[in-house]
C-alpha positions as a printed NumPy array, in Angstrom:
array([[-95.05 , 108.228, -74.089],
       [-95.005, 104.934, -75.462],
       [-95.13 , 103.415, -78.93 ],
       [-95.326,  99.794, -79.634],
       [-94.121,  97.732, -83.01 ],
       [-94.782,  93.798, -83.46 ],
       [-92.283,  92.591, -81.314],
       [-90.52 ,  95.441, -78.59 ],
       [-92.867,  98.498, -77.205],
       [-90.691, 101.352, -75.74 ],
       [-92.037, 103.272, -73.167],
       [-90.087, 106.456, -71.835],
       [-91.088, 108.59 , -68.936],
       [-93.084, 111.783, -70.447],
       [-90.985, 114.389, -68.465],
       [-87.973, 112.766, -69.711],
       [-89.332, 112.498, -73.196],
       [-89.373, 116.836, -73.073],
       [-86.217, 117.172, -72.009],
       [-83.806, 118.239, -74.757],
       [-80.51 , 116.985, -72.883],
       [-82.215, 113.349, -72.276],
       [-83.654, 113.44 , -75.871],
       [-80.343, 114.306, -77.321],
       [-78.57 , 111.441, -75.003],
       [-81.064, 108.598, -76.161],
       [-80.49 , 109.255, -79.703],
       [-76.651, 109.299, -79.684],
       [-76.475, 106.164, -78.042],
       [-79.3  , 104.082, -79.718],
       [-77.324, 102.052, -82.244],
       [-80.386, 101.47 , -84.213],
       [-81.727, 105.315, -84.568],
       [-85.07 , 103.886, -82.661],
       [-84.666, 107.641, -81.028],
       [-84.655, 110.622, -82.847],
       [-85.159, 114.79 , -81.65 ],
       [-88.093, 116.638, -83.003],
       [-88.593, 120.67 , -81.841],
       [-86.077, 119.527, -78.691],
       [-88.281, 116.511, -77.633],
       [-88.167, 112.684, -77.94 ],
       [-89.703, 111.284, -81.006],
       [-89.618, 107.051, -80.92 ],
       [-89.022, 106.175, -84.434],
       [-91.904, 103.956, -85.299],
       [-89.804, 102.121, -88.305],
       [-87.102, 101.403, -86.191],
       [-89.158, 100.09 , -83.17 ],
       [-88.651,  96.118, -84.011],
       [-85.005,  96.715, -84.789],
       [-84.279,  96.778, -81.329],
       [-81.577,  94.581, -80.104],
       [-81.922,  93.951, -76.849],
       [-78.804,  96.197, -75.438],
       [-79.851,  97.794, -72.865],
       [-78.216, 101.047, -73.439],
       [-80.934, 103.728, -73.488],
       [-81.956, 102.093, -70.587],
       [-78.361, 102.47 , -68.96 ],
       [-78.486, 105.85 , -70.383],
       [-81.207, 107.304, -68.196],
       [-82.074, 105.107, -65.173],
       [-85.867, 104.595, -64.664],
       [-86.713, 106.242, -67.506],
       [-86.847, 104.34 , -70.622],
       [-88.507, 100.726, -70.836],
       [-88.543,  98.185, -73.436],
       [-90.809,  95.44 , -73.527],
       [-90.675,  92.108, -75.317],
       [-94.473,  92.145, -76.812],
       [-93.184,  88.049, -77.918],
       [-93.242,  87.805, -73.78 ],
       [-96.103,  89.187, -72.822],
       [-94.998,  92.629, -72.454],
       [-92.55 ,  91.266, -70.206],
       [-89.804,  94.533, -69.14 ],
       [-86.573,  93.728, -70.149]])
C-alpha cells in the first residue's frame, strides 16, 4: 500500500499492512498518529501524512517494511 501527501509518501509492504500485530505496532509508536487500525489492518492516515517528522521509528519498528519518502527530494527513501 502506499499513500502519498505534498511532502512525505509512506509506502508499507501489503502483507505487513494485513497483519494485525504489525498494524497495532506502527500505530503505537508513530508519534504523529500517521498509522491507525481499521477491521485489524493498516490504514495510513491521509491527514497526518505531511506531519511526518522524519524519525525513523516505524521504520525501526518493522525492518524492510515501511518506507517514507521525501516527495521535496524526488521521492528520495529516507
Amino acid at each position: 500500500m502506499r499513500l502519498d501527501g505534498i511532502f512525505i509518501g509512506i509506502e508499507v509492504d501489503d502483507a505487513a499492512a494485513a497483519d494485525a500485530a504489525i498494524a497495532a505496532k506502527l500505530t503505537e509508536v508513530c508519534p504523529v498518529d500517521i498509522f491507525a487500525v481499521d477491521d485489524g489492518a493498516l490504514k495510513i492516515v491521509e491527514g497526518a501524512l505531511d506531519e511526518c517528522v522524519l524519525c525513523r521509528l516505524c521504520q525501526d519498528a518493522v525492518p524492510g517494511k515501511v518506507t517514507v519518502l521525501k516527495l521535496y527530494d524526488g521521492g528520495a527513501p529516507l
